[in-house]
Backbone of each chain as ProteinMPNN parsed JSONL, in Angstrom:
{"seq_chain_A": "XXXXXXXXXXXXXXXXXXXXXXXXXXXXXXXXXXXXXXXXXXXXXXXXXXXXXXXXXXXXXXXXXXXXXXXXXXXXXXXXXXXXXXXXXXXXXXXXXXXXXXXXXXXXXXXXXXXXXXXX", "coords_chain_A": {"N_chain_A": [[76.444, -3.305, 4.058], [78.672, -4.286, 5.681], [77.463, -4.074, 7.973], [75.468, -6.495, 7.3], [76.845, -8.69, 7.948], [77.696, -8.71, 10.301], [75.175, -8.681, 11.456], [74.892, -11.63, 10.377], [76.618, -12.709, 11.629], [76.412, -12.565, 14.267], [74.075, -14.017, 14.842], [74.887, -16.692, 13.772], [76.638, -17.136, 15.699], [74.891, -16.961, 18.427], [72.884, -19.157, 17.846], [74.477, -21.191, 17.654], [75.764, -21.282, 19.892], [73.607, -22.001, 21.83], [72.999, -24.036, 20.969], [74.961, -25.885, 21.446], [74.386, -25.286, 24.345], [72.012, -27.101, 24.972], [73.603, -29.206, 23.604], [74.822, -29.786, 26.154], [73.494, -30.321, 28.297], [72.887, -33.08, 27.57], [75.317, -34.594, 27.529], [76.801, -33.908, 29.514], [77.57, -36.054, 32.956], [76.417, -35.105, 35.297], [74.262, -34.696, 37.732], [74.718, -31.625, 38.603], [76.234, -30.898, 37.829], [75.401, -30.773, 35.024], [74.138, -28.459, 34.892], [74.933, -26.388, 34.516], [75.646, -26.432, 31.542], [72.798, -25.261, 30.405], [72.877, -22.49, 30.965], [75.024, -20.967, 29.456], [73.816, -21.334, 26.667], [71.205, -19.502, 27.208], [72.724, -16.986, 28.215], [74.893, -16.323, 26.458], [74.292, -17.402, 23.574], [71.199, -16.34, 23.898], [71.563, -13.638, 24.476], [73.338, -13.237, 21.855], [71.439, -13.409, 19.84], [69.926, -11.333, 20.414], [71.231, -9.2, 19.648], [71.965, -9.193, 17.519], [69.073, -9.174, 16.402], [68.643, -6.554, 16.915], [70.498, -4.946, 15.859], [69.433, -5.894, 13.566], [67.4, -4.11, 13.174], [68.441, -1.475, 13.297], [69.69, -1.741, 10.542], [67.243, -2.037, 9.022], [66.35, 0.678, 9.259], [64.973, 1.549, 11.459], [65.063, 1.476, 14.103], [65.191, -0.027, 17.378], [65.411, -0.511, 20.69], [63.717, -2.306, 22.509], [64.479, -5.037, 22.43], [66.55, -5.366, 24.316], [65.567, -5.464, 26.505], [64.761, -8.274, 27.268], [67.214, -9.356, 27.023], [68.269, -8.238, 29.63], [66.034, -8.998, 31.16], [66.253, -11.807, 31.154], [68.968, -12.407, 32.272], [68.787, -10.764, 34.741], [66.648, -13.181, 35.675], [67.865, -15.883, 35.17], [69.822, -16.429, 36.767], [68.696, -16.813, 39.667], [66.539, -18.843, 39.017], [68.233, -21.286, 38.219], [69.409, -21.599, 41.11], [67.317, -22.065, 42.541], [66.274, -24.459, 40.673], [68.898, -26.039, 41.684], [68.608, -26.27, 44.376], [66.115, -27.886, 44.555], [67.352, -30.094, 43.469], [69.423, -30.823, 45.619], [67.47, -30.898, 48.005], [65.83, -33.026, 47.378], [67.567, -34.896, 46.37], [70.433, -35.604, 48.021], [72.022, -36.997, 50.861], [72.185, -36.121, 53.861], [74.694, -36.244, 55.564], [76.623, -36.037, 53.146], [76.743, -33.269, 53.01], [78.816, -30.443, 53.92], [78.503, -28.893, 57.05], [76.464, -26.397, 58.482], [77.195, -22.771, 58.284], [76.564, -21.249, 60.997], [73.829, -22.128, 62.062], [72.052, -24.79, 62.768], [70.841, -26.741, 60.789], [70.653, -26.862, 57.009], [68.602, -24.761, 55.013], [67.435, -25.443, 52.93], [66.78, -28.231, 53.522], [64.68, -30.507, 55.37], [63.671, -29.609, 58.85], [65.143, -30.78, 61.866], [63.392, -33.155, 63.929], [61.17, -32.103, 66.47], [62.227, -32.966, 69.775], [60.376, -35.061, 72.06], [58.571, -34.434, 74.144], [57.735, -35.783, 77.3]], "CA_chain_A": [[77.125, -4.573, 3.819], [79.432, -4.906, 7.024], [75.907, -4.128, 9.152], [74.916, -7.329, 7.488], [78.155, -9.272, 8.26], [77.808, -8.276, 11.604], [74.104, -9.236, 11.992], [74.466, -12.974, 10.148], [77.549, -13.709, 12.303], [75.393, -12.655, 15.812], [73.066, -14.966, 14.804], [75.242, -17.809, 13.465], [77.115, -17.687, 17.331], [73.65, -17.334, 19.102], [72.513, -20.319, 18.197], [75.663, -22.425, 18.199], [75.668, -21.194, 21.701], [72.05, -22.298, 21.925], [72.786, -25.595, 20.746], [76.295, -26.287, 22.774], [73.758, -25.035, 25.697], [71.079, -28.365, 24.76], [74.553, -30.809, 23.963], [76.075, -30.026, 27.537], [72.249, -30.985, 29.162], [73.006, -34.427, 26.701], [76.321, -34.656, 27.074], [77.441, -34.052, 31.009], [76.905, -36.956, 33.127], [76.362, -35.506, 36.847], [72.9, -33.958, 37.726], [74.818, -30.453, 39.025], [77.416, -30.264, 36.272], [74.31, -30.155, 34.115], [73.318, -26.958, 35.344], [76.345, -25.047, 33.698], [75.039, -25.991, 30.263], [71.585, -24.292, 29.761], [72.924, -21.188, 31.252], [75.283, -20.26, 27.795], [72.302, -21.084, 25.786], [70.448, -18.32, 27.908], [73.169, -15.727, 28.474], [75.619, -15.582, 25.228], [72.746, -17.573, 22.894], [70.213, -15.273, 23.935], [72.381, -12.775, 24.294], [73.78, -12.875, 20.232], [70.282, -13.358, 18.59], [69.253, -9.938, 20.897], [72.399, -8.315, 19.423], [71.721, -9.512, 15.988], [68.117, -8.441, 16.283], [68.977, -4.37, 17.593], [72.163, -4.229, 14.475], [69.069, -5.802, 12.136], [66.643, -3.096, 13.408], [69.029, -0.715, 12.148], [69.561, -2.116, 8.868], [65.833, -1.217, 8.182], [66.345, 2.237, 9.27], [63.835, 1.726, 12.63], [66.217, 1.459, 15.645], [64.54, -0.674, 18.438], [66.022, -1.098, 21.447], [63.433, -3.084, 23.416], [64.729, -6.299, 22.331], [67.534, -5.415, 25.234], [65.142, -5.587, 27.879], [64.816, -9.523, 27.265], [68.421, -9.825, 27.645], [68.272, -7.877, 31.087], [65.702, -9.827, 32.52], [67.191, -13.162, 31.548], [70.007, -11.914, 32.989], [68.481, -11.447, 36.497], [66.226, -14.623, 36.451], [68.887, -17.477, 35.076], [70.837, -17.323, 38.295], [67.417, -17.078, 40.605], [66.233, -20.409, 38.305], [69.562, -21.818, 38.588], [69.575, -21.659, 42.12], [66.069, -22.87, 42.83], [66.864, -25.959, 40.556], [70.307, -26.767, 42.417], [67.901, -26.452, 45.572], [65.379, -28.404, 44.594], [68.172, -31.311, 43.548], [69.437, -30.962, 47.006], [66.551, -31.373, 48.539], [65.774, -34.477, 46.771], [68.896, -36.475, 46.276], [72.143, -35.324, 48.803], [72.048, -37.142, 51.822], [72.913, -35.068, 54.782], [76.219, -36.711, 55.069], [77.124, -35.85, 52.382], [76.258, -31.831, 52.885], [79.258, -29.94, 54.976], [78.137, -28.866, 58.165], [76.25, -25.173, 58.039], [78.278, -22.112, 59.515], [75.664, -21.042, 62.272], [72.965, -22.857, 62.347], [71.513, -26.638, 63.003], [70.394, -27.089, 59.821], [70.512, -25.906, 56.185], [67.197, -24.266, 54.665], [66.457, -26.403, 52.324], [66.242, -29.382, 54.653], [63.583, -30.583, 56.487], [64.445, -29.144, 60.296], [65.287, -31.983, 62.68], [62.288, -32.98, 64.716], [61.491, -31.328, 68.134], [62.164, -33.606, 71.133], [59.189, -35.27, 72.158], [58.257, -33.946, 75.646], [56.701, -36.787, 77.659]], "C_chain_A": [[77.811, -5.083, 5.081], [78.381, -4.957, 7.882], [75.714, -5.911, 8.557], [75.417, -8.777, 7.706], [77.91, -9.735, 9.46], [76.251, -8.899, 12.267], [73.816, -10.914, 11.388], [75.874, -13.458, 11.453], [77.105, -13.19, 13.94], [74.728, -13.988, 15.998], [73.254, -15.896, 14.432], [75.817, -18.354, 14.952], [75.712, -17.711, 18.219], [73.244, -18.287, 18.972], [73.394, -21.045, 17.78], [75.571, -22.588, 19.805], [74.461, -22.115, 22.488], [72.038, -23.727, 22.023], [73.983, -26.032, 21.085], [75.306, -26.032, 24.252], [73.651, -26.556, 26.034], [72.409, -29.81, 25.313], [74.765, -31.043, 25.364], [75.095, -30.526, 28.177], [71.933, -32.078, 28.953], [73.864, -35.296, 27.583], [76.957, -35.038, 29.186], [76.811, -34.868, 32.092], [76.21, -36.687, 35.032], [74.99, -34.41, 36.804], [73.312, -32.192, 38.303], [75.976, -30.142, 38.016], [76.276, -30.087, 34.938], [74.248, -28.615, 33.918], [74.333, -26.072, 35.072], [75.768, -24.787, 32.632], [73.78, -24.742, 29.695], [72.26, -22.875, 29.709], [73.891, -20.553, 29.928], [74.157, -20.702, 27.068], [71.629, -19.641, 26.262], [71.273, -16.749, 27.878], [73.884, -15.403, 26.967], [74.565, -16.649, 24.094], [71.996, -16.809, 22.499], [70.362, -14.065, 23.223], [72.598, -12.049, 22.809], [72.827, -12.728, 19.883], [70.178, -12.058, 18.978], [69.71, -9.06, 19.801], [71.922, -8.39, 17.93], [70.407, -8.601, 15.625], [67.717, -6.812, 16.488], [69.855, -4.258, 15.885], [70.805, -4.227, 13.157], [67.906, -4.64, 11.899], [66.952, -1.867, 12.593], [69.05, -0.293, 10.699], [68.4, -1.915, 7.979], [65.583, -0.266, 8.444], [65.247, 1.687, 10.518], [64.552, 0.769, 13.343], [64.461, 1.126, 16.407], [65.345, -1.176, 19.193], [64.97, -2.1, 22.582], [63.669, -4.615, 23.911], [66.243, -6.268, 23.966], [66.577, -5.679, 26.497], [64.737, -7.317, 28.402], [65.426, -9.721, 27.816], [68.66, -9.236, 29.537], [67.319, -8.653, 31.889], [65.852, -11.208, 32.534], [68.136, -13.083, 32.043], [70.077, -11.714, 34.362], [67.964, -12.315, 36.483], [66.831, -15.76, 36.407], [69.656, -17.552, 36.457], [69.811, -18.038, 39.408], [66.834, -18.948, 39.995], [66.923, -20.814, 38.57], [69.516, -22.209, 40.703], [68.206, -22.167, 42.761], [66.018, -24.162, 42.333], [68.092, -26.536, 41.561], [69.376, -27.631, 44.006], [67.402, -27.511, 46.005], [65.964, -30.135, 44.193], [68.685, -31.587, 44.635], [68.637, -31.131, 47.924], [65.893, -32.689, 48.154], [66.389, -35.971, 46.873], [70.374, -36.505, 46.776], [71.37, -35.967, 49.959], [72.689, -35.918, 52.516], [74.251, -35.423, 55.505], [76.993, -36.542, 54.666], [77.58, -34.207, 52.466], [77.471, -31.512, 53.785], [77.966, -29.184, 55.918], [77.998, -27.032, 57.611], [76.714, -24.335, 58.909], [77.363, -21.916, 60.99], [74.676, -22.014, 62.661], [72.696, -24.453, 62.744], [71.664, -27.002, 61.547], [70.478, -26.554, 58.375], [69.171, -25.379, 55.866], [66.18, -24.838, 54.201], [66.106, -27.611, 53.379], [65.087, -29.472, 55.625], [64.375, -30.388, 57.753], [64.144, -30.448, 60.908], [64.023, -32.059, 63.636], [62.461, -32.523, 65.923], [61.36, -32.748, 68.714], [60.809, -33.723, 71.202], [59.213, -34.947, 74.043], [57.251, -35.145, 76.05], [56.909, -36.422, 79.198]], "O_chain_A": [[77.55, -6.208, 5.507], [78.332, -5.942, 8.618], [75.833, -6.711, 9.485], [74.719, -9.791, 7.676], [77.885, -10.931, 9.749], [76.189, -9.467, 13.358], [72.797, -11.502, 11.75], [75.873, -14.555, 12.012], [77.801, -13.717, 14.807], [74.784, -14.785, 16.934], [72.255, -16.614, 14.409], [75.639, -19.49, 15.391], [75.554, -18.803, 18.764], [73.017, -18.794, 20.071], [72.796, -22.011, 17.304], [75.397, -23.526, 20.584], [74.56, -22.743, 23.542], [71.398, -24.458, 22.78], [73.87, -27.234, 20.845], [75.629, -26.698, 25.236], [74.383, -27.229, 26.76], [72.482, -30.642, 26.216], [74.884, -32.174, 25.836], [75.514, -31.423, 28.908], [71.012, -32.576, 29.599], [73.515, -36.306, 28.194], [77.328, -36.056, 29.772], [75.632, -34.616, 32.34], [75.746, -37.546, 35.783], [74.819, -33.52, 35.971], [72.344, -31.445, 38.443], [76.376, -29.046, 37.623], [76.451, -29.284, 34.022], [74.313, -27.888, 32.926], [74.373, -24.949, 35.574], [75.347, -23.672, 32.324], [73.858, -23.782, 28.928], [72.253, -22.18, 28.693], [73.394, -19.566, 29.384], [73.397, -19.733, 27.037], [71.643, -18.715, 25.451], [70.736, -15.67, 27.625], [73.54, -14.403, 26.337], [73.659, -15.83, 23.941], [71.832, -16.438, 21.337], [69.879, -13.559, 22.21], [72.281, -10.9, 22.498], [72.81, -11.637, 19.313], [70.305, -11.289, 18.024], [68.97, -8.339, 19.132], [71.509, -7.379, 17.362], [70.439, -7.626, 14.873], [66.697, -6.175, 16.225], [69.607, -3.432, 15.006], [70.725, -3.416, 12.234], [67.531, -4.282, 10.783], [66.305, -1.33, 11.694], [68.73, 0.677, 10.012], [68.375, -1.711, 6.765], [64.496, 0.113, 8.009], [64.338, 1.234, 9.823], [64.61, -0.451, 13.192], [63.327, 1.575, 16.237], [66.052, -2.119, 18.837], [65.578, -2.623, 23.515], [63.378, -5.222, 24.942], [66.679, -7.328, 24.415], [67.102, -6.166, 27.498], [64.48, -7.616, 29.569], [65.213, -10.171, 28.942], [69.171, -9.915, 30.427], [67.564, -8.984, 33.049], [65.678, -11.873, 33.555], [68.343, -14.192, 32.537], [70.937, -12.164, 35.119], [68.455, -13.014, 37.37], [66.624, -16.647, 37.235], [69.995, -18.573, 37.056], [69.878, -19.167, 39.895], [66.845, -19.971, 40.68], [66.681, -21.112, 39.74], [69.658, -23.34, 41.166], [68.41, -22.841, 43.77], [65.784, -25.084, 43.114], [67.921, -27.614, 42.131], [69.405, -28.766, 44.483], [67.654, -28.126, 47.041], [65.328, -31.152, 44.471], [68.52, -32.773, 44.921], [69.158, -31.63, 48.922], [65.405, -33.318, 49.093], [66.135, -37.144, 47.149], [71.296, -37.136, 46.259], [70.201, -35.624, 50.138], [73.412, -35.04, 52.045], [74.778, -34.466, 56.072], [78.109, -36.67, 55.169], [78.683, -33.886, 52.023], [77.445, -32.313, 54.72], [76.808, -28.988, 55.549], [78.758, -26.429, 56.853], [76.803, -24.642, 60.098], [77.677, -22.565, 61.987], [74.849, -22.682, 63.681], [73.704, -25.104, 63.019], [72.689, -27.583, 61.192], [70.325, -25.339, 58.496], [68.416, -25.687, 56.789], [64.981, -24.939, 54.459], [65.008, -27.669, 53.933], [64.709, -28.644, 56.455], [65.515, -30.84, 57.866], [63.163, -31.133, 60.618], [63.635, -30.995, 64.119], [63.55, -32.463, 66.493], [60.567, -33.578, 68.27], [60.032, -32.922, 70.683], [59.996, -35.4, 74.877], [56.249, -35.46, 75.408], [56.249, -36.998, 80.063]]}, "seq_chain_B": "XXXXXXXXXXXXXXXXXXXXXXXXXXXXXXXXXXXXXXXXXXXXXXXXXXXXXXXXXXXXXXXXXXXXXXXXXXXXXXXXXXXXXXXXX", "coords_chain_B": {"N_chain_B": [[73.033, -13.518, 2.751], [71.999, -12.608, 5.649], [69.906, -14.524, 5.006], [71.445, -17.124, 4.306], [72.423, -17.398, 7.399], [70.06, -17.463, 8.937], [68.534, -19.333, 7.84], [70.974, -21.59, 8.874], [70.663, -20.827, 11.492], [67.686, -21.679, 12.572], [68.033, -24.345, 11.741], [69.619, -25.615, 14.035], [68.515, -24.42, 16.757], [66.355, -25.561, 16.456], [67.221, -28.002, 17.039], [68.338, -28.252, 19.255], [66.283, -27.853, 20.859], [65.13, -30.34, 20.381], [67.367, -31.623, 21.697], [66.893, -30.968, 23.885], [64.419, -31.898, 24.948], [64.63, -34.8, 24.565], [66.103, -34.778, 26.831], [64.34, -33.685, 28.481], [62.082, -36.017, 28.921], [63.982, -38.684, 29.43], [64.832, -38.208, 32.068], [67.01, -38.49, 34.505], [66.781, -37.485, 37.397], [64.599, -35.299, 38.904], [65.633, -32.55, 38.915], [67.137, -32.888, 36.775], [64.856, -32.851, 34.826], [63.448, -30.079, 34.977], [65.708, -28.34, 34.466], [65.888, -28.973, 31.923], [62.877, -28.572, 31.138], [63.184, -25.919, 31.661], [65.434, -24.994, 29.609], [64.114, -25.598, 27.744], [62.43, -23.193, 27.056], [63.743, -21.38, 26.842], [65.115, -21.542, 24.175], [62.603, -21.581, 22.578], [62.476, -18.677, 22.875], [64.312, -17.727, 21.475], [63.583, -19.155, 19.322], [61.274, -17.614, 18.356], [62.378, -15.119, 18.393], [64.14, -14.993, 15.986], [62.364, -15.653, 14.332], [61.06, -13.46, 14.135], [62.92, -11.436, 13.378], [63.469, -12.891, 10.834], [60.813, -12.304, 9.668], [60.663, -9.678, 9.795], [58.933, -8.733, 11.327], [57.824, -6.263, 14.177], [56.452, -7.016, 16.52], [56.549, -9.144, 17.208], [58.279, -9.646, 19.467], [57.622, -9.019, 21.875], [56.226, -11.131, 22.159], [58.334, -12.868, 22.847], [59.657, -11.399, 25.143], [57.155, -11.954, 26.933], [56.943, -14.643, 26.987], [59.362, -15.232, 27.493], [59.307, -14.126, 30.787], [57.1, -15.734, 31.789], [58.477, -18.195, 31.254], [60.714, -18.219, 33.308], [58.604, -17.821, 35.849], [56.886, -20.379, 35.82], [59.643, -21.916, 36.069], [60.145, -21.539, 38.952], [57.857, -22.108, 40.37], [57.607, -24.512, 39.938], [59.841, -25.766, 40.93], [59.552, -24.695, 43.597], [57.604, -26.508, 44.286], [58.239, -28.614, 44.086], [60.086, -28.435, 46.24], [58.741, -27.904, 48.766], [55.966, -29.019, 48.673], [53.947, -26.967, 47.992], [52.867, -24.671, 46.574], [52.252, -21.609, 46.645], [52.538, -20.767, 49.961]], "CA_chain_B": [[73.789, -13.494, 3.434], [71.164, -13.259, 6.304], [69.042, -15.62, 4.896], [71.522, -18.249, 5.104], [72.48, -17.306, 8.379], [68.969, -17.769, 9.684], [68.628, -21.127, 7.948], [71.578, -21.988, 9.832], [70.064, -20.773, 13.358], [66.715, -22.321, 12.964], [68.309, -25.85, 11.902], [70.595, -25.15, 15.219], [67.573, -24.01, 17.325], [65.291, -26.92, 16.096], [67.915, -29.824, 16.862], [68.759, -27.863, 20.538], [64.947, -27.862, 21.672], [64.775, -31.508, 20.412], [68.206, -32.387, 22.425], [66.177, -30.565, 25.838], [63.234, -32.781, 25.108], [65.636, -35.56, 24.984], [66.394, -34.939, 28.478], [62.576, -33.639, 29.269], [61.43, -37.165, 28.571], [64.953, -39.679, 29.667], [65.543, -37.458, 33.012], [67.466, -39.072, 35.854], [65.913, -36.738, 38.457], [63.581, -34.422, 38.971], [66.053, -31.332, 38.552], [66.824, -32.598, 35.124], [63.258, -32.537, 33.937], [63.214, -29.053, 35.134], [66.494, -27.732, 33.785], [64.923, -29.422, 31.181], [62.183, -27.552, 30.462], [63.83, -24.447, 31.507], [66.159, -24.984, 28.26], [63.119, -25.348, 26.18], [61.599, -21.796, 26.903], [65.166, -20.499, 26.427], [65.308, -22.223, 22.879], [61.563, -20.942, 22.331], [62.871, -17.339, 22.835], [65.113, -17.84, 20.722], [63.123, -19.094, 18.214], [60.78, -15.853, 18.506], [63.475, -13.923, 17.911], [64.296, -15.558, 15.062], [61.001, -15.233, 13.168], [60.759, -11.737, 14.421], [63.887, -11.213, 12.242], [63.076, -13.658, 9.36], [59.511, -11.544, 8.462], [60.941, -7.861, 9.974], [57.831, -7.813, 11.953], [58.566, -6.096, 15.519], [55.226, -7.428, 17.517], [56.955, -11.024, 18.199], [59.154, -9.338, 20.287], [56.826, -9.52, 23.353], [55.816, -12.705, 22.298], [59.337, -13.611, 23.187], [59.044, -11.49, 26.647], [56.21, -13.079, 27.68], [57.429, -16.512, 26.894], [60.73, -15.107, 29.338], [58.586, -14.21, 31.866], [56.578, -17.351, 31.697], [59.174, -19.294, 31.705], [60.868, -18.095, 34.554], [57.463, -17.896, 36.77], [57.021, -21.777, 35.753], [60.295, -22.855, 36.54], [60.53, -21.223, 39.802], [56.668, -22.202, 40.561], [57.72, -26.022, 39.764], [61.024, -25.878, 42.174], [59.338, -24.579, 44.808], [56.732, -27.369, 44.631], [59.161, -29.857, 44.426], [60.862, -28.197, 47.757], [57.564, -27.607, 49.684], [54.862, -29.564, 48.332], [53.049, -26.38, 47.826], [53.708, -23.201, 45.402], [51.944, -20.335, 47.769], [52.011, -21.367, 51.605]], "C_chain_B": [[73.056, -14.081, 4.781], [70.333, -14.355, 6.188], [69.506, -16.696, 5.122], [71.707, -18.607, 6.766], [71.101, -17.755, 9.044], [68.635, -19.116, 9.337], [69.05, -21.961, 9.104], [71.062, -21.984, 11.485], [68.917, -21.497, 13.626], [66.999, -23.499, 12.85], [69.248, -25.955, 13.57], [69.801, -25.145, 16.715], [66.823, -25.182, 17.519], [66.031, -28.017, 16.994], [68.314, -29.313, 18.714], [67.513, -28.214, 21.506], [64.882, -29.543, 21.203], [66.138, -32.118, 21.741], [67.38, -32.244, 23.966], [65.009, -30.958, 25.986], [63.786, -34.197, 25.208], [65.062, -36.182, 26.573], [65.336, -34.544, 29.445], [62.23, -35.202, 29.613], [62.186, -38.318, 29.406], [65.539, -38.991, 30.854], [65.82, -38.57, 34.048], [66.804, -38.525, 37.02], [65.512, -35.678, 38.169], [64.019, -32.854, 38.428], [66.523, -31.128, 37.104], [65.751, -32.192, 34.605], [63.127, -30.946, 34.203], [63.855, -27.782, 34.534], [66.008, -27.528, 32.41], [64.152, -28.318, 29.937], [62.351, -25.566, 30.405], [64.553, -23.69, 30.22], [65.517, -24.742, 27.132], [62.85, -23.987, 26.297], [63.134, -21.293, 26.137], [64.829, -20.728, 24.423], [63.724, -21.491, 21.897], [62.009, -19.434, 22.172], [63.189, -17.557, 21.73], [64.504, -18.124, 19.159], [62.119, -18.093, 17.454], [61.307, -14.914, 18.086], [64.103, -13.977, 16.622], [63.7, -14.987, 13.592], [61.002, -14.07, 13.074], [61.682, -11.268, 13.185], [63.889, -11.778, 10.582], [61.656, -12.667, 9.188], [59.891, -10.249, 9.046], [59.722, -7.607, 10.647], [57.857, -7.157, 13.949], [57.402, -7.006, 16.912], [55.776, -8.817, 17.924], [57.916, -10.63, 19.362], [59.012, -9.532, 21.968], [56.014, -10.523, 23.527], [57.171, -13.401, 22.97], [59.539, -12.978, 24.855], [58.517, -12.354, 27.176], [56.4, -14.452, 28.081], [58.492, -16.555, 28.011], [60.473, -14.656, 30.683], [58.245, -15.427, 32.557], [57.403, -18.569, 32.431], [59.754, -19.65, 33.25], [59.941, -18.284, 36.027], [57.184, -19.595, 36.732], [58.311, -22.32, 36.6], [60.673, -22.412, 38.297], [59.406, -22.138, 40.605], [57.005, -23.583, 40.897], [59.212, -26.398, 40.664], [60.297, -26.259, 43.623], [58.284, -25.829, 45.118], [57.278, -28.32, 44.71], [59.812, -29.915, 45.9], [59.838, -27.947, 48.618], [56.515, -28.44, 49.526], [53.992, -28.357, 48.166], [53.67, -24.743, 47.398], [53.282, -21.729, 46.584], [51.449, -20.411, 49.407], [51.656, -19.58, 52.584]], "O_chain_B": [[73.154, -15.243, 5.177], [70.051, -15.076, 7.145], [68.878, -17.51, 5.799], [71.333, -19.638, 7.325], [71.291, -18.645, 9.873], [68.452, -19.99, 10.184], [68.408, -22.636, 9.909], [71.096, -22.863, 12.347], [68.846, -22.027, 14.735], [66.435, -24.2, 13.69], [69.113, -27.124, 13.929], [70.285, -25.718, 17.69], [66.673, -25.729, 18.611], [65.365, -28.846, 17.613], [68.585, -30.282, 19.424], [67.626, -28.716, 22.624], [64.344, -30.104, 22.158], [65.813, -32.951, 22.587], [67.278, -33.08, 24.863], [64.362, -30.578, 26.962], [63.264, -34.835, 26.123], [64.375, -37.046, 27.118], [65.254, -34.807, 30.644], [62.131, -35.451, 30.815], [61.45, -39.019, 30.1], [66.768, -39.047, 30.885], [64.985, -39.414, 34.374], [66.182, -39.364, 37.672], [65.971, -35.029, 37.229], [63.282, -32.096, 37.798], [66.498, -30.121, 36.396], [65.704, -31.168, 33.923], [62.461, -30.486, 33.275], [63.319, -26.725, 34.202], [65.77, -26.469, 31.829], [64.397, -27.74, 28.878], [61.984, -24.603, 29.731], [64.46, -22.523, 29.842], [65.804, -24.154, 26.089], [63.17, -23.461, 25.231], [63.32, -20.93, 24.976], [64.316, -19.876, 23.698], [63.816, -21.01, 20.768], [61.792, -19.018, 21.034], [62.32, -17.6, 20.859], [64.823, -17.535, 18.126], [62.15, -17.834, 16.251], [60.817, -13.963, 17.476], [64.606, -12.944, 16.18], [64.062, -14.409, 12.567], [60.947, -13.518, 11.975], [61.2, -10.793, 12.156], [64.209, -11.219, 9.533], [61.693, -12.245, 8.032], [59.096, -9.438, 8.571], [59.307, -6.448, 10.671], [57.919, -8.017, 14.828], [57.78, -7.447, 17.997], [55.391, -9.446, 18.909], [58.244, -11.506, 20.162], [59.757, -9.93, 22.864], [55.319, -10.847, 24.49], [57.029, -14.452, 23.595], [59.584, -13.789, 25.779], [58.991, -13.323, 27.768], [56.132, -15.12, 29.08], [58.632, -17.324, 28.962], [61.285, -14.775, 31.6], [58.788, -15.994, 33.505], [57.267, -19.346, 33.376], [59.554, -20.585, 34.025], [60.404, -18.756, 37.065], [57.314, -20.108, 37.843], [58.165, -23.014, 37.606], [61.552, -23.088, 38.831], [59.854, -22.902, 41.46], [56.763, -23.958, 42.044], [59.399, -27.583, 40.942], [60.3, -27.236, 44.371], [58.166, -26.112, 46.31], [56.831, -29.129, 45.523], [60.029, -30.919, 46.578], [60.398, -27.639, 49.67], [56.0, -28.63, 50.628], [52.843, -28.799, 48.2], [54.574, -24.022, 47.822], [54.126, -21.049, 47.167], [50.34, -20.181, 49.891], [51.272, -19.582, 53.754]]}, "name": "protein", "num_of_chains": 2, "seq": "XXXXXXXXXXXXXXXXXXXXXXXXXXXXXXXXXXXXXXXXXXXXXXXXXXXXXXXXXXXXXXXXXXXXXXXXXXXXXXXXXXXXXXXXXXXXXXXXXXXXXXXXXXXXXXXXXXXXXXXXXXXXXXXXXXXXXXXXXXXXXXXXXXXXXXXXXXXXXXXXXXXXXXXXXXXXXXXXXXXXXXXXXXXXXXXXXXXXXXXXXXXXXXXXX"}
């Protein structure tokens, strides 16, 4: 009885989470304040259904933990994604103006490198 | 108990993947459409995981892997082509 307490209220916050993820990708109006939302959908979202799905494993007597290995590798690729989108918005739509100045270098990465001098 | 609970998640689920098609479809730039569809796989998991639990059968489980693989390999795939013009230089 409390096992099944425990596995409807995983899975009632997983996808609230899930769907507060969606509103905030609605809802927030700047193209890098976006990029907060998805990521609770993905991490505590995900996250609860996993949790829900291991407690309901249980509950039928046949323990499965592989459903954890989901949550671990969304767990390393949402930042890697995350950070390849931000990129790929910076490369797009920041003037370089706009960008502080990078500690060492000329240039940042993403950016196209400044042209070479024309040797004449 | 569960049963309504899962009601609840798939009406929840359903109306989340429609809000991140929404913003698939009405994107301001390019990194929306991407977040985008990044949101949908998420929401897809999710709904995988779901079913898996609504019929007790364990085999969707690496249907929902796969799909988090996938996804990830897509949205990285579709960055980098946006930042290079070309996915494997």
């Amino acid at each position: 009885m409390i096992l099944e307490v425990f596995v409807s209220l995983f899975i009632v916050v997983g996808a609230f989470f899930a769907l507060v993820g969606s509103y905030g990708l609605i809802k927030l109006d700047n193209p890098m304040a976006r990029l907060h939302g998805p990521t609770k959908a993905s991490t505590l979202g995900i996250g609860s259904l996993l949790i829900a799905s291991v407690a309901y494993s249980v509950l039928q007597d046949d323990l499965s933990l592989h459903e954890l290995l989901i949550t671990a590798f969304l767990f390393v690729t949402a930042p890697i994604s995350a950070h390849f989108i931000a990129k790929a918005h910076i490369h797009q739509h920041i003037d370089d103006d706009e960008m502080p100045s990078p500690p060492r270098d000329t240039s940042w990465a993403v950016r196209r490198p400044p042209d070479p001098p024309a040797d004449d | 108990m569960i049963f309504y609970a899962l009601a609840f998640a798939f009406g929840c689920l359903a109306l989340a993947t429609v809000l991140a098609m929404w913003r698939l479809i009405f994107a301001p730039t390019i990194g929306d459409r991407l977040l985008a569809l990044d949101t949908m796989f998420i929401d897809a998991i999710g709904l995988i995981v779901l079913f898996g639990i609504a019929t007790g059968v364990q085999t969707y489980f690496e249907a929902a892997m796969i799909i988090a693989m996938l996804g990830f390999i897509s949205t990285v795939a579709y960055a980098r082509f946006v930042l290079r013009g070309d996915i494997i230089e």
